[in-house]
C-alpha positions in Angstrom: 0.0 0.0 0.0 1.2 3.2 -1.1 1.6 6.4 1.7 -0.6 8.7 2.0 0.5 12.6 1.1 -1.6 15.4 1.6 -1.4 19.1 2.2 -1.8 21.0 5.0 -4.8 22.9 3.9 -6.8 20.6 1.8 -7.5 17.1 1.7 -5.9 17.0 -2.0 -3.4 13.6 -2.5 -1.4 15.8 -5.1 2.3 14.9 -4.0 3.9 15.7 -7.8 6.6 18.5 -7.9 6.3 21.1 -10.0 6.3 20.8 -13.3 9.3 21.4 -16.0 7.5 21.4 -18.8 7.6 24.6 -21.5 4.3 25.7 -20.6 4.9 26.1 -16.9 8.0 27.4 -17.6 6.1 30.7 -19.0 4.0 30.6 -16.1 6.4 30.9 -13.6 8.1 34.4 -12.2 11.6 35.0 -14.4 14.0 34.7 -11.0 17.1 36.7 -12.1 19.4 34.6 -10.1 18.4 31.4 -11.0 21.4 29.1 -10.4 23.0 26.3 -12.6 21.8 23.0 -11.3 24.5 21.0 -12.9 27.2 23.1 -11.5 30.4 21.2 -9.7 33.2 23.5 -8.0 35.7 20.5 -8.4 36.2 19.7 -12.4 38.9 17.4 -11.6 36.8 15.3 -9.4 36.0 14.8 -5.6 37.4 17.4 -3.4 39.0 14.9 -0.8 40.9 12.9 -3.1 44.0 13.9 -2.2 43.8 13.8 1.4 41.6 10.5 1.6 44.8 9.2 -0.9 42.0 7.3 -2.8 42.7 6.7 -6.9 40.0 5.5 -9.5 42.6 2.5 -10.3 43.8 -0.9 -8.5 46.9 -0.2 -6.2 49.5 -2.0 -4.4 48.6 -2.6 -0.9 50.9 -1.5 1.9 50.3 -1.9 5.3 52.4 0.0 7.7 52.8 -0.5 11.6 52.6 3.0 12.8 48.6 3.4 12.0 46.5 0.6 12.2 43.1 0.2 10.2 40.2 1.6 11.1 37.3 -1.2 12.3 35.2 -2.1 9.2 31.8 -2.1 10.6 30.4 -3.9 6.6 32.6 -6.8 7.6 31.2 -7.7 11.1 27.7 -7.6 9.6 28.7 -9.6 7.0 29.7 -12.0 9.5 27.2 -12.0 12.0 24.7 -12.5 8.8 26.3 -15.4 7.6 26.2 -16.9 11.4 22.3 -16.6 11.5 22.0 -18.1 8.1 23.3 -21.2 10.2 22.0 -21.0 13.1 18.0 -19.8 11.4 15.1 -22.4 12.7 12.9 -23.4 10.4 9.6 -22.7 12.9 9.8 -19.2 10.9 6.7 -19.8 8.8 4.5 -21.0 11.7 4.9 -17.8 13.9 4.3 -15.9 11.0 0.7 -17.3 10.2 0.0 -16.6 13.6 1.3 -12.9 14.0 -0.6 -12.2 10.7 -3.6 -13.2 12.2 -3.0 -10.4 15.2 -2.3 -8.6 12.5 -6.1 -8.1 11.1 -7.1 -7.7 14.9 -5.1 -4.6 15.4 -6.0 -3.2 11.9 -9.0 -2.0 12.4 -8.3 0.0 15.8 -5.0 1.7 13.7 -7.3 2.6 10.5 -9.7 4.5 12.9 -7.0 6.8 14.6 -6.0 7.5 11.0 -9.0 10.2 10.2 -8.5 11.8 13.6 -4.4 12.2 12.8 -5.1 14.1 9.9 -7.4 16.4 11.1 -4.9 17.1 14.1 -1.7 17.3 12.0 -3.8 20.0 9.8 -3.9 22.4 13.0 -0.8 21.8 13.5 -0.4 18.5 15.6 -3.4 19.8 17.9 -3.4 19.2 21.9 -0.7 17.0 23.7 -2.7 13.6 24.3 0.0 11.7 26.9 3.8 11.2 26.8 5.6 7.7 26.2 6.4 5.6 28.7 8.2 3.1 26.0 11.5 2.7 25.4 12.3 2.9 21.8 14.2 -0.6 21.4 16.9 1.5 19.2 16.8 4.7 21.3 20.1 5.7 23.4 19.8 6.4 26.8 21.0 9.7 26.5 18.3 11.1 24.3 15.4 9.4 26.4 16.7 10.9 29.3 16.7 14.9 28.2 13.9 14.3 25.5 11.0 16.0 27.7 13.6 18.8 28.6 14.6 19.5 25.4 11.4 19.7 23.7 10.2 21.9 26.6 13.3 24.4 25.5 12.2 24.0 21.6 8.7 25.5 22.7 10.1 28.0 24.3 12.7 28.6 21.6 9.8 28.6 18.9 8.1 30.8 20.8 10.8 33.1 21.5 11.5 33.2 18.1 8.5 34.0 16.8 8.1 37.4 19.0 11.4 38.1 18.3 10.0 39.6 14.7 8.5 42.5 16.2 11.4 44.5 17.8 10.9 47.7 20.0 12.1 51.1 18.8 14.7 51.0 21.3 16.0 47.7 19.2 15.3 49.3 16.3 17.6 52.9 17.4 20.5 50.6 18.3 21.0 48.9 15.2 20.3 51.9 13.4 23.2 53.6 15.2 25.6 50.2 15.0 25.0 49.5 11.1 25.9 51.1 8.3 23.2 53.4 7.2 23.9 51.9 3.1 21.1 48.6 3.3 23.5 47.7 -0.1 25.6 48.5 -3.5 24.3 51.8 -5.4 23.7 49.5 -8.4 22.5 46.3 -9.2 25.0 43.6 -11.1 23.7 41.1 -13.5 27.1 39.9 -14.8 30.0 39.6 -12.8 32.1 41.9 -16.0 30.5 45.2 -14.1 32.2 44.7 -11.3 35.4 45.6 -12.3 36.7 42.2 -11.2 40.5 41.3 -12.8 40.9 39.1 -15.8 42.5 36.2 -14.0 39.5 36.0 -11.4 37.1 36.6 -14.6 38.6 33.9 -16.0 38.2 31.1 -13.2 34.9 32.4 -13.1 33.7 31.3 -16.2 35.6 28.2 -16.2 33.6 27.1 -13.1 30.9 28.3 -15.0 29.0 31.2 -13.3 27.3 33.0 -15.9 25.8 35.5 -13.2 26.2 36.6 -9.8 23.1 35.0 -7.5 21.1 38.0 -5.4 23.9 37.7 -2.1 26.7 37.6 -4.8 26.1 40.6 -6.2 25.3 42.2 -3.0 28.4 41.8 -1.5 31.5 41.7 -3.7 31.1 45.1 -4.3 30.2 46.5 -0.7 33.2 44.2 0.3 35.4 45.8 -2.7 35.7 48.7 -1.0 36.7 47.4 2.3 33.9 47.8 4.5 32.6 45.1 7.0 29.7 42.8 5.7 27.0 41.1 7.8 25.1 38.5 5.1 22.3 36.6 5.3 20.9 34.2 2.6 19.4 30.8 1.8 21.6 27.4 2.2 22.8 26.8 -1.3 22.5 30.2 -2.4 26.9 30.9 -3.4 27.8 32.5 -0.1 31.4 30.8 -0.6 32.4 32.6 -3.6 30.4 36.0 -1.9 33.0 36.0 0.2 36.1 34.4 -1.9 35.8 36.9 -4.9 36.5 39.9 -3.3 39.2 38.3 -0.5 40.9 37.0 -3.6 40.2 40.5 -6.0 41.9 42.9 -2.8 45.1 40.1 -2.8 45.9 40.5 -6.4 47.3 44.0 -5.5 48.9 43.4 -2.5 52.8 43.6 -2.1 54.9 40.8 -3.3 58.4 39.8 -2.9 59.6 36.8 0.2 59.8 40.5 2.7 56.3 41.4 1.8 54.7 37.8 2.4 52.1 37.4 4.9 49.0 35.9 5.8 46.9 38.3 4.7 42.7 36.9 5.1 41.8 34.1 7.9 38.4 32.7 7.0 36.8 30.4 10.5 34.9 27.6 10.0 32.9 25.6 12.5 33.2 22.3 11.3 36.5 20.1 9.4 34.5 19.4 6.3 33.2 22.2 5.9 37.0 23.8 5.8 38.0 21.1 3.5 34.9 22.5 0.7 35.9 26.4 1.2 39.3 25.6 0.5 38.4 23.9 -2.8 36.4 26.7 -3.6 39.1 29.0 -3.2 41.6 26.7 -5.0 39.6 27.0 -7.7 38.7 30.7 -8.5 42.8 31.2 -7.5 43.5 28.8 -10.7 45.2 31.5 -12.5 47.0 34.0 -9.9 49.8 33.4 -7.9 47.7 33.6 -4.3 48.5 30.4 -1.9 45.6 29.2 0.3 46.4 26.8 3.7 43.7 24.2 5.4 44.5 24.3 9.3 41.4 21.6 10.8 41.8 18.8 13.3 42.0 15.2 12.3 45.1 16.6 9.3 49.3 16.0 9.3 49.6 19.2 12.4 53.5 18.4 11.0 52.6 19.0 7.2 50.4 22.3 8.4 53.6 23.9 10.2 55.4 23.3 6.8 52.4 25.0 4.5 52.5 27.8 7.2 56.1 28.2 6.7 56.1 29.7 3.2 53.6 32.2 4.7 50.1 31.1 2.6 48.3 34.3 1.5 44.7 33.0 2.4 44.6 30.5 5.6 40.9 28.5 6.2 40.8 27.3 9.9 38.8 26.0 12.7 39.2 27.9 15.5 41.0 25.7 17.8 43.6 24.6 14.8 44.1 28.0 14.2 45.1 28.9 18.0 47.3 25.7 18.6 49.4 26.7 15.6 49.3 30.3 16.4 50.7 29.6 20.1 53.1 26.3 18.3 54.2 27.3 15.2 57.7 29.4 14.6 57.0 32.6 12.5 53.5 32.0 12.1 51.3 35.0 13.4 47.7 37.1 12.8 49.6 40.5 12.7 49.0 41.5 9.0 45.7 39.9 8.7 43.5 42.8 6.3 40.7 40.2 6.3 38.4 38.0 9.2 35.4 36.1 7.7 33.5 33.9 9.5 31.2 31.5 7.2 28.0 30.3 9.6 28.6 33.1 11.6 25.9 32.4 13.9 27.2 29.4 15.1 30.6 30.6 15.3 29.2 33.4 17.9 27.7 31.0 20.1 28.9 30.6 23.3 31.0 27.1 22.5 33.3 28.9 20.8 33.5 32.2 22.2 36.8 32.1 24.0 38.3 31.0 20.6 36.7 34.0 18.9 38.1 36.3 21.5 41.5 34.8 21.2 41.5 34.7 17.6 40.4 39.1 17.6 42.7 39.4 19.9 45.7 38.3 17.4 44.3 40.2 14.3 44.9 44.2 14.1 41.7 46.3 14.8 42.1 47.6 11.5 40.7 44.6 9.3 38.0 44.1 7.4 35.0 41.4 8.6 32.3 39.6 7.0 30.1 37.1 8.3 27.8 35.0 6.6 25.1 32.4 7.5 21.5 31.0 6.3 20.4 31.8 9.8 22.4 35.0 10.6 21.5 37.4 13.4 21.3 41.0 13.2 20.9 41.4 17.5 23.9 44.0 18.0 24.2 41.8 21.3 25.5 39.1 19.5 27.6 41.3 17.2 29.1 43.7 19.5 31.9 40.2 20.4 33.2 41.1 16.9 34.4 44.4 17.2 32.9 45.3 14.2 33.2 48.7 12.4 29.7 50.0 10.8 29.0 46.7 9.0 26.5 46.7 5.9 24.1 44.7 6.5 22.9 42.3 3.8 20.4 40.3 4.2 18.6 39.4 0.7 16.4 36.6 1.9 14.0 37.1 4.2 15.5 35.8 7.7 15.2 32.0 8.2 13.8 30.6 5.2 13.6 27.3 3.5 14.9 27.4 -0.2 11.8 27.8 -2.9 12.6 24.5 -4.2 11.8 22.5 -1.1 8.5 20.2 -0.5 8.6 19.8 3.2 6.4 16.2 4.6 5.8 15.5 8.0 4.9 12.2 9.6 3.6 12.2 12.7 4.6 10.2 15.5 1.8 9.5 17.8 1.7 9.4 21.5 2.9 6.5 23.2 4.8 4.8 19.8 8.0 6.9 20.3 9.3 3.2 19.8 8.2 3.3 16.1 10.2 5.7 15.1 13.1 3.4 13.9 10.4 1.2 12.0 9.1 4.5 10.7 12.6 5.1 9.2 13.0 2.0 7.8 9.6 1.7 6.3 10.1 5.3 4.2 13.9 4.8 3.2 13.3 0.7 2.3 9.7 1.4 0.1 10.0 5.0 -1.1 13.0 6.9 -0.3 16.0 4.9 -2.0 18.7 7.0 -3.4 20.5 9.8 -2.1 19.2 10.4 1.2 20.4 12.0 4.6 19.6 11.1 7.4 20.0 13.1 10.4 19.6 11.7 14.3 20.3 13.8 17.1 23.3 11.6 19.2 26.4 9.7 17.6 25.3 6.7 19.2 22.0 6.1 17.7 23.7 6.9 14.3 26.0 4.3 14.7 22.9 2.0 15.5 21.2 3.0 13.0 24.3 2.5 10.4 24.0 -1.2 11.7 20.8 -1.8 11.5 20.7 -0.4 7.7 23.8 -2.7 6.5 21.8 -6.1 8.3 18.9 -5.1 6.0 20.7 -4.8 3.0 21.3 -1.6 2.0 24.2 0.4 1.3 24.6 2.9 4.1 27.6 5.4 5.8 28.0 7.0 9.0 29.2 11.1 9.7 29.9 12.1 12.9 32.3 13.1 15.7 33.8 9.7 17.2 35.3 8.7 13.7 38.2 9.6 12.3 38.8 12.3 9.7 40.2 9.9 7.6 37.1 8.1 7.8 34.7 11.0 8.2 36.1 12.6 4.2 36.2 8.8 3.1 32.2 8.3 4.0 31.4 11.8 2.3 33.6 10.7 -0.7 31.8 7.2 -0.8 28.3 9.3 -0.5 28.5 11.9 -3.3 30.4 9.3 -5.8 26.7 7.3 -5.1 28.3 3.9 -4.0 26.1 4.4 -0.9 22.6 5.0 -0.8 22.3 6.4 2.5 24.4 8.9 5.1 23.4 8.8 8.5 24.7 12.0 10.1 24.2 14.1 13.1 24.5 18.2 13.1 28.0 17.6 12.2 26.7 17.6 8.7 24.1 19.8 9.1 25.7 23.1 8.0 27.6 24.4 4.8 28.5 21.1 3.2 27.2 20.9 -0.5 26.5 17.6 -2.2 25.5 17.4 -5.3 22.1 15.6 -6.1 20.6 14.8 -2.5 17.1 13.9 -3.1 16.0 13.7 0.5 16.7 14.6 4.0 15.0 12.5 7.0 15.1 13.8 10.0 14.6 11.2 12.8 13.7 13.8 15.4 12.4 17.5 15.4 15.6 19.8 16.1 15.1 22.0 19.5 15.6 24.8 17.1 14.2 26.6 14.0 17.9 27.0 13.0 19.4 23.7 13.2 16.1 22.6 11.2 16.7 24.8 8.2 20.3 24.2 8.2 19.6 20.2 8.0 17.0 20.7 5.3 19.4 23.1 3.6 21.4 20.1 2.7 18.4 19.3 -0.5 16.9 21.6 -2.9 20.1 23.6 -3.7 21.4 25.8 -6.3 17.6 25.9 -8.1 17.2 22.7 -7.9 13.8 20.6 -6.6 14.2 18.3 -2.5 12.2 16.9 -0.2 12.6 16.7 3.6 10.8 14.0 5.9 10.7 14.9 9.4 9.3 12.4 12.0 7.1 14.8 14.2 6.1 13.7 18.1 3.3 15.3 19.8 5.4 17.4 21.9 7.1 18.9 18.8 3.8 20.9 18.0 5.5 24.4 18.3 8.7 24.0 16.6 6.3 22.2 13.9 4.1 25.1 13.6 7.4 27.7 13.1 8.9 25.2 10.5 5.6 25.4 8.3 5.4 29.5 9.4 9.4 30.1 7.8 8.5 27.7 4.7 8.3 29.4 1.0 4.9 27.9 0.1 1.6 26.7 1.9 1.5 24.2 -1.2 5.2 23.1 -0.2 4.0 21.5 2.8 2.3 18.0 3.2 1.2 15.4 5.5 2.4 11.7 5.1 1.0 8.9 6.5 2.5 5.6 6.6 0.4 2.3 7.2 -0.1 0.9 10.0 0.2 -2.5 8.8 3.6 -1.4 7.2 5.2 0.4 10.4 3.5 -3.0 12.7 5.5 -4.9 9.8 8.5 -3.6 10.1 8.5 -3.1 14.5 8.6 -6.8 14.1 11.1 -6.7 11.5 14.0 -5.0 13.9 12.9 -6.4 16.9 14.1 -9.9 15.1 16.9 -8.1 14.7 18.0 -6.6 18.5 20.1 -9.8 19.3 22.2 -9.4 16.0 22.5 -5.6 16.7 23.8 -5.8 20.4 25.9 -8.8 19.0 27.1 -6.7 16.4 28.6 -4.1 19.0 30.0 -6.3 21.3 32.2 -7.4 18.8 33.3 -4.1 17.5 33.9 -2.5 21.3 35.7 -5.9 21.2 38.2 -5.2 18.6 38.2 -1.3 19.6 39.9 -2.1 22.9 42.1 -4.7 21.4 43.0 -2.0 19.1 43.3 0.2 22.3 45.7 -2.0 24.0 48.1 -2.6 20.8 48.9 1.7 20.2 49.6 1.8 23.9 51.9 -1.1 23.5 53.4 0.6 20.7 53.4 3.9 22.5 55.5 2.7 25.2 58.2 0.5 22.9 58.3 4.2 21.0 58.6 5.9 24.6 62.0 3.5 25.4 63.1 3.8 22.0 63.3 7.1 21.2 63.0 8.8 24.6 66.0 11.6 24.0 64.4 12.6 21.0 60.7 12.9 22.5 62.0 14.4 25.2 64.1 17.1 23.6 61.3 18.4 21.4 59.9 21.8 22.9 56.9 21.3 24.9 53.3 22.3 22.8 50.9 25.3 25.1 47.8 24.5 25.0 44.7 27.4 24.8 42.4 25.4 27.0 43.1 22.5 29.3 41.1 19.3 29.5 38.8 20.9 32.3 38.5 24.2 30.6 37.4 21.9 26.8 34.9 19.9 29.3 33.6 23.6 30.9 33.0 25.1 27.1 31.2 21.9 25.7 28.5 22.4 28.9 27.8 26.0 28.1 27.5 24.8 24.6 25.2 22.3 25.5 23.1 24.9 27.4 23.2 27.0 24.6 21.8 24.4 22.2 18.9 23.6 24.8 17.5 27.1 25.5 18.4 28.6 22.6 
């Protein structure tokens, strides 16, 4: 049976996207920025190929000693699958005559809640009816433990958000007074030739093929031209990256030159590692044809083969912030002292409180006299906020309304009713295995049940990836690599993903659980329907998720973009059955890999101390590395970050 897909405001089952035809084509508004769909930034290929060392042909395969591999989670499955082929009884097709039979039986009661669900999903989810005592059989303990607090922040958040919008005059006096009194450039630019941009930059331009600036593009290169500080606000997928890589890389072109006049010159501070890895890219790119060096400082990288690239003094440097610092307190010669240039890209997660002693650090290090832009999808204008960033009258640019989903984007929701919190895994698996099969992110809110998740995917069969913080970066660029060259189908992620990262041809994104905040959900839904093109998100809606529900469908583009889908209930009963079968296997599964963790543990430490005897003089006679925070300080920052995240 096929799932039901309706709109909010009618009882219409019209779930096709719009149509491409040549007659709607005429009907629809002539958007001047329209954006290439079938633009890449790489033309060589993937981005991470050359630090993931991975080649399109068969290699030689050396093993070395020093760095072990990591745990192959495919081959476990594979293992424990070929175990219950063995060990399967053959009283299968009994039991299931019988469950079918309770089947019918609980049919009916499912089919009746059905007419009430859609008629309370249509207000908006209407009135709490109970919480859920159940424990979802896949569920980690530390979501079911905050899940009542956090939800009770998201309302609040929602809420908060929402009478936000109407500001007081006295709000309205003080940005008036902090911002630049220009809203934008004198003229508009429809080609990136009036700008008065240099041949060589004109050049990579059209070999990346931009034809014409999109609406923040051609705000901003020429308000940041001329020097002046930049606070920019658009829609995920919209070309912030180059917004702010055009004119960092026009201002270098005239800079001094000669081995006295080199410097670092323009820092741009990323929150996340892969999201450093794309910006440099970027910048590679459009910096084909001048002589301007870029560096990647982020975690998880050689720190040995960053000293080196810092050594010849890069002209552009991407960072995270804590990177930056440890090689700005570690590395000979390498300073902020000339730095003309301070962007932050998702600039309102950059100012949240997790990273604001590394913000203050960083300003500290940089003259006063620089130029900064920030730029986010979900970027603040409170001069609270940002006052931290010493800014100088900043323009403020802000071409999409604030917190918006791109136009694109048809936005379902299934709801999740009270007291089957436990369904949510068979809920996930019923829309990925039936409708949902190519393409798709999925987005859970703790590592843990990601991993899980990941396992239970590969023991049904289908080609699945993990993102998040407790692997590797080797690993972490190798599961992005695998997902955009399509040899997996599916990429379960947490927030890590969530913000910046562009992949070409995402179809979907699922979220397993409402976000606590409007942000977070625009940035995970950000990841589809980019550049112009058509996405759908799928987010699994509880009853206490009402609010943050009713401000996602409030900040979407279209009433028409929004539907309701309703899975069976024979197919969700189905499936609950389906990975309950599969709960031995799964624990099994993990036992065996924190099994091989420790005894990969156990081995580095043994090789750690035979290096310790070995080479002790030399360890010992290297120059001990300062450190910006301690272990107690790192453990002090994550809380108020937490915080943050919970209230908002």
């Amino acid at each position: 049976m096929a799932d039901y897909v309706m709109t909010i405001d009618s009882d219409a089952e019209d779930v096709s996207i719009p149509s491409t035809s040549k007659t709607s084509k005429k009907q629809e508004p002539v958007d001047d920025a329209k954006l290439d769909p079938e633009f890449v930034f790489d033309l060589a290929g993937d981005p991470y190929i050359d630090l993931t060392n991975q080649n399109s042909g068969v290699s030689d395969l050396v093993k070395t000693g020093s760095k072990p591999a990591p745990i192959n989670v495919d081959e476990i499955i594979a293992r424990r699958k070929l175990n219950s082929k063995r060990k399967r009884p053959v009283e299968e097709s009994e039991s299931e005559d019988e469950e079918e039979d309770e089947e019918e039986d609980k049919e009916e009661d499912e089919e009746e809640d059905e007419e009430d669900e859609d008629d309370e999903l249509e207000s908006n989810m209407g009135e709490v009816q109970g919480e859920s005592d159940e424990e979802d059989p896949l569920a980690t303990s530390d979501e079911d433990g905050d899940e009542e607090e956090d939800n009770e922040n998201a309302e609040d958040d929602s809420s908060g958000e929402s009478g936000s919008e109407d500001e007081t005059q006295a709000e309205k006096d003080r940005k008036a007074a902090f911002f630049d009194s220009e809203a934008g450039p004198a003229e508009s630019h429809d080609s990136f030739l009036s700008m008065n941009l240099s041949r060589p930059l004109l050049k990579a331009i059209t070999t990346l093929g931009f034809v014409k600036p999109t609406p923040i593009q051609a705000a901003t290169i020429p308000v940041a031209l001329l020097g002046k500080d930049v606070v920019g606000n658009a829609v995920t997928g919209s070309g912030k990256t180059a917004a702010f890589m055009i004119p960092m890389l026009e201002r270098l072109l005239y800079r001094e030159k000669g081995k006295r006049s080199a410097a670092t010159r323009c820092v741009v501070l990323v929150p996340t590692r892969e999201l450093g890895v794309q910006c440099y890219e970027v910048g590679v790119k459009l910096a084909t044809h001048t002589d301007i060096q870029l560096a990647l400082l982020v975690g998880g990288l050689s720190l040995k083969s960053q000293e080196a690239t810092l050594r010849t003094r890069p002209d552009i440097v991407i960072a995270t912030p804590g990177r930056l610092i440890d090689h700005i307190r570690n590395s000979p010669s390498f300073n902020l002292d000339a730095v003309d240039v301070l962007v932050l890209d998702e600039a309102d997660r950059m100012l949240s409180d997790g990273f604001a002693d590394e913000l203050a650090e960083i300003i500290r290090s940089t003259p006063t006299s620089r130029q900064t832009m920030l730029f986010s999808a979900t970027m603040t204008d409170s001069v609270d906020e940002l006052v931290k960033m010493s800014l100088n009258k900043p323009v403020r640019l802000f071409v999409d309304p604030k917190k918006t989903t791109a136009r694109g984007l048809i936005q379902e929701f299934v709801r999740v009713k009270a007291g089957k919190e436990n369904e949510r895994s068979a809920l996930l698996a019923a829309l990925c295995k039936r409708t949902f099969k190519t393409k798709v992110i999925v987005f859970l809110r703790s590592k843990k049940l990601a991993h899980q998740m990941r396992i239970v995917f590969g023991l049904l069969g289908m080609k699945c990836e993990e993102l998040h913080g407790d692997l590797t970066q080797e690993q972490r660029l190798n599961a992005l690599h695998t997902f955009r060259e399509g040899k997996v189908d599916y990429l379960m992620a947490t927030d890590l993903a969530s913000r910046g990262l562009d992949i070409k041809g995402v179809d979907t994104v699922i979220n397993y659980d409402m976000p606590t905040q409007l942000a977070q959900y625009l940035h995970r839904v950000g990841r589809t329907a980019r550049a112009g093109q058509q996405g759908r998100s799928v987010t699994l809606v509880g009853e206490a998720d009402r609010k943050m529900l009713k401000a996602a469908i409030k900040h979407s583009t279209g009433e028409d973009k929004v539907r309701h889908r309703i899975v069976p209930a024979e197919i969700v009963q189905t499936w609950v059955e389906k990975l309950t079968a599969l709960k031995d296997d799964i624990s099994a599964i993990l036992a065996e890999e924190k099994e091989e963790k420790h005894m990969r543990k156990a081995e580095m430490e043994l090789k750690k101390g035979q290096n310790m005897i070995e080479h002790e003089a030399e360890i010992y006679s290297r120059p001990a590395r300062t450190w910006f925070q301690n272990t107690k300080d790192k453990q002090k920052a994550e809380g108020s970050c937490f915080e943050f995240w919970l209230i908002g």
